[in-house]
N, C-alpha and C positions, 0 to 999 in steps of 0.2 A: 504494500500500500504506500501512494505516494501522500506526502504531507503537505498541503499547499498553506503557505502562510500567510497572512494579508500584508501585503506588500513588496511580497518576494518576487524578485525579476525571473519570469523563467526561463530556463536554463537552457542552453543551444540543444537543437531538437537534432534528433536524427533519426532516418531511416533506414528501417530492415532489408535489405535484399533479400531473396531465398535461398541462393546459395551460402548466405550468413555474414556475408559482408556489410559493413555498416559505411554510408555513404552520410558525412557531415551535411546538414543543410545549413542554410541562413539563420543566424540568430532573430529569438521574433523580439517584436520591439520592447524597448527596456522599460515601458512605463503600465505595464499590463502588471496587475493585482487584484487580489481575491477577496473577497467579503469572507470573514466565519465568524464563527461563534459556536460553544456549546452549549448544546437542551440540557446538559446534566452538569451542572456548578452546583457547589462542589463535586465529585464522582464519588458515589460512595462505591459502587463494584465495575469492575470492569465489563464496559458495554461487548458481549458478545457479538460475532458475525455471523452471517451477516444481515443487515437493516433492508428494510425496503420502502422507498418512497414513490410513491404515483402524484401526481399531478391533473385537479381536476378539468371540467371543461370551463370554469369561469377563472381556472388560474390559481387558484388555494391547490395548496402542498398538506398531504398528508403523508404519512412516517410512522412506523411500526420498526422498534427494536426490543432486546430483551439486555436484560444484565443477570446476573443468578437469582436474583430476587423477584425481578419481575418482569411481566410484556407489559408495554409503553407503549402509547397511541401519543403521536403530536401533531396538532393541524397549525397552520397559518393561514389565512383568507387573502391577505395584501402584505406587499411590500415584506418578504420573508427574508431580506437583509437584514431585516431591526428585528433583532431577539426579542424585544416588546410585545413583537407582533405571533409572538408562538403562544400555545397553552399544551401544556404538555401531560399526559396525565398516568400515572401506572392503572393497568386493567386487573392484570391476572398473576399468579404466582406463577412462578415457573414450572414448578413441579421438580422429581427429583435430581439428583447431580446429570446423573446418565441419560437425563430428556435431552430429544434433539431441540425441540419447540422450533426453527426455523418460521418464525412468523410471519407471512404470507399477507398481503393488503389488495383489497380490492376498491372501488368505488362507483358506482352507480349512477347516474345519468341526473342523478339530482345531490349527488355532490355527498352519497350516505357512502360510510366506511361500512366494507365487509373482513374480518378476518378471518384464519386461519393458522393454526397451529399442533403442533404435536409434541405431545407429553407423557410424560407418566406422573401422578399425584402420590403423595407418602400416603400409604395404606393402602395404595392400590395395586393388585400384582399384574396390572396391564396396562396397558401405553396405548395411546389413543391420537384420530386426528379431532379435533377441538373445531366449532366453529363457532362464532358472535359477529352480531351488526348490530349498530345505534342507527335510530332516526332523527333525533334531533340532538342540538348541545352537546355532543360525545367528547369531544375535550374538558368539558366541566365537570362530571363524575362517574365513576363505572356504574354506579346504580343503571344507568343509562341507556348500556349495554346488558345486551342477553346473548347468553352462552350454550351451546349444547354438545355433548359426543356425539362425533357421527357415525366414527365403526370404529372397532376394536381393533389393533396389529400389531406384529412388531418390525412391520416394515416401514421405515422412518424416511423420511424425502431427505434430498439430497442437492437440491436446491429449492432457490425460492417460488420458483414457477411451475409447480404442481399444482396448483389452487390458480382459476380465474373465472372472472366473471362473461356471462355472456353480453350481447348488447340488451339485450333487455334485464340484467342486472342481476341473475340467476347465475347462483355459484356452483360449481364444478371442480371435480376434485380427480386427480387421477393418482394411484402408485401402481408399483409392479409385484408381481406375482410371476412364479416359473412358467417361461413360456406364453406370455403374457404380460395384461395391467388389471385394475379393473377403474372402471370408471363409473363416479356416484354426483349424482345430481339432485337436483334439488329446485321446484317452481313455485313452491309459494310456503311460508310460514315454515321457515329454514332455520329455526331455533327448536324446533319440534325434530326429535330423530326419525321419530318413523316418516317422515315425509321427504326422506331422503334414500336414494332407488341408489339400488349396484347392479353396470353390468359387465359383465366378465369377457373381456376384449383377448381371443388366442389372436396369439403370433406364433406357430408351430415352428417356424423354422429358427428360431431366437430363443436360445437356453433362459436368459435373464436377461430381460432386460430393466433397464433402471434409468436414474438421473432425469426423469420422466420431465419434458416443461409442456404443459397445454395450452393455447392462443385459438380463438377462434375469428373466422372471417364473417364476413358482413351480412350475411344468411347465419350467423347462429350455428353453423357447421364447425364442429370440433380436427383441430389439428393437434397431433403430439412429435414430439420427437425423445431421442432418447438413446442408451447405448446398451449394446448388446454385451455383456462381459464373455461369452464364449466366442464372437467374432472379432472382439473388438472393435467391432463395425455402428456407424450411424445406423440408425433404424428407425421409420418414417410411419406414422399410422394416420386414416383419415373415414372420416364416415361422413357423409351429405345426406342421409336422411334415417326417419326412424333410430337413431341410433341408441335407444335401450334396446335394441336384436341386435345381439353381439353380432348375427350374420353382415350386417349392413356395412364393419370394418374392414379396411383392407388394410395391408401392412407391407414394408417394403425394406431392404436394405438397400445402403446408398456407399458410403464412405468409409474406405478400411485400408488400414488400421489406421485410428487417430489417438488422440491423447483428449483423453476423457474428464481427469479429475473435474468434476462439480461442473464450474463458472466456463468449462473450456468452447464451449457449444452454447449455440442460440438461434432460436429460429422465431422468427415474426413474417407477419403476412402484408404485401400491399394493398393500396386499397382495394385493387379486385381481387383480394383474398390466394394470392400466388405465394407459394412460400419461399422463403428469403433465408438461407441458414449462413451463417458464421462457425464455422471450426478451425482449430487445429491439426494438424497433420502428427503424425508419429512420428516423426526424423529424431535426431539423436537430441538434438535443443530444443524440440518442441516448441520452434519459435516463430515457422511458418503459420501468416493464417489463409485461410481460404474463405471466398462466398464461395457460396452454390444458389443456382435457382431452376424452379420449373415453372413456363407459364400455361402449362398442358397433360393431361394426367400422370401427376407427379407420382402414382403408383407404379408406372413402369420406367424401371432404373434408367433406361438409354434415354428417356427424355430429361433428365436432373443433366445439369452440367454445372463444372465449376472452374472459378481460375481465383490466382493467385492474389490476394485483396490487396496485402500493403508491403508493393515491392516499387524501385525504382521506375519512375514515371518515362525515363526514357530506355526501360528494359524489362515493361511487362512482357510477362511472360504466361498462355494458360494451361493450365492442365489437361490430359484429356478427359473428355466425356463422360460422365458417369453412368 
């Protein structure tokens, strides 16, 4: 993690090549500086990793992190330069030492926080994924918020982006299971467990897969990505209709072998719902990255293609086809 300080000059940039050579660029200008501040003056425990912030449609910043002690919701509405302008509030315990909690945020179209998280509570001999939304005021008190178990596991996420919302404001949950995810949804009065559905999504050719992130396109159509631990390969799942009928999923592999840990992958969609991935390659420095994209049934591998994202602008270079 880099520390950006307010007023620090930043430091001459440079760029990767793929064959690993580093090309100096032009220093950027010397009078560029950073606003911060911290939500926790004094720190009484060290803020675990990692946070997640979203940003709504009128512009307010909302922020979900935990420390040992507790998950933290903080919003700003304006002007989130002036620490003034935060309210910041502890929700929930953590639960015990060996909870993963990776606390997960959402927000909805009117500007309401959803979260999610995963725990295990003292006296409980099970770990859970955790879900709560506030309607109103949700920086001002936890009473605010309402909380429920959604399913029991001890399969624990592995980044922040297993939990999202759809466009119409309906939360979505996915992990992995052998050979396999499952995927749990939820339409209305989502503090209620039983009003939250599993459906059991195979991927027979994929031992484990894991590191699950979901993103869905502008029809409300679920997209995952994710990695397979016996190919070490990207692997690609999507459903466009009905998709509580596990039948409705397809699944694919794309890219192998890559360098996997957590944050290394990322996939979002454009606005016509096309998916967009970010990876890592598996070379010795793991320090090549790649896009990839498809803008045409991205279930069959030969249409994905990818080239090299952040290499020398006068010695791009693509890869082949995937």
């Amino acid at each position: 993690m880099l520390a950006l300080v307010a007023g620090a000059t930043v430091a001459r940039a440079q760029r990767q090549r793929p064959e690993g050579n580093i090309e100096a660029q032009d220093a950027a200008a010397t009078d560029i500086t950073f606003a911060h501040f911290s939500l926790q003056d004094p720190m009484m425990n060290a803020v675990w990793q990692p946070s997640h912030t979203v940003v709504d449609g009128l512009g307010g910043v909302h922020l979900v992190f935990n420390d040992r002690d507790n998950i933290y919701y903080a919003h700003c509405a304006l002007n989130c330069s002036d620490p003034d302008n935060w309210l910041e509030l502890p929700l929930f315990a953590t639960g015990t030492w060996d909870s993963m909690n990776e606390p997960t945020l959402g927000v909805d179209a009117g500007g309401r926080p959803r979260l999610m998280w995963y725990t295990e509570y003292s006296g409980d001999t099970d770990s859970h994924y955790y879900y709560a939304e506030c309607n109103a005021n949700c920086a001002d008190s936890a009473a605010n918020w309402t909380s429920v178990a959604v399913v029991t596991t001890s399969v624990y996420p592995e980044n922040i982006r297993y939990f999202a919302l759809d466009t119409q404001g309906r939360p979505r949950l996915v992990y992995d299971m052998m050979k396999g995810f499952y995927y749990l949804t939820c339409d209305a009065h989502c503090t209620t467990a039983s009003n939250w559905h599993t459906t059991t999504v195979s991927m027979p050719d994929f031992l484990w897969p894991n590191a699950l992130q979901l993103v869905f396109d502008p029809y409300d159509r679920p997209r995952v990505l994710g990695f397979d631990d016996n190919t070490s390969a990207l692997i690609y799942a999507e459903c466009n209709s009905s998709c509580s009928n596990a039948a409705n999923w397809g699944s694919v592999g794309l890219f192998a072998p890559i360098y996997w840990p957590y944050y290394s992958f990322a996939l979002r969609l454009d606005a016509q719902g096309h998916p967009r991935i970010a990876y890592h390659d598996a070379n010795d420095d793991n320090n090549v990255l790649y896009y990839a994209w498809s803008n045409a049934l991205p279930l069959t591998a030969a249409r994905g293609h990818s080239r090299y994202c952040c290499v020398n602008q006068n010695n791009e270079q693509a890869s082949n086809d995937a």
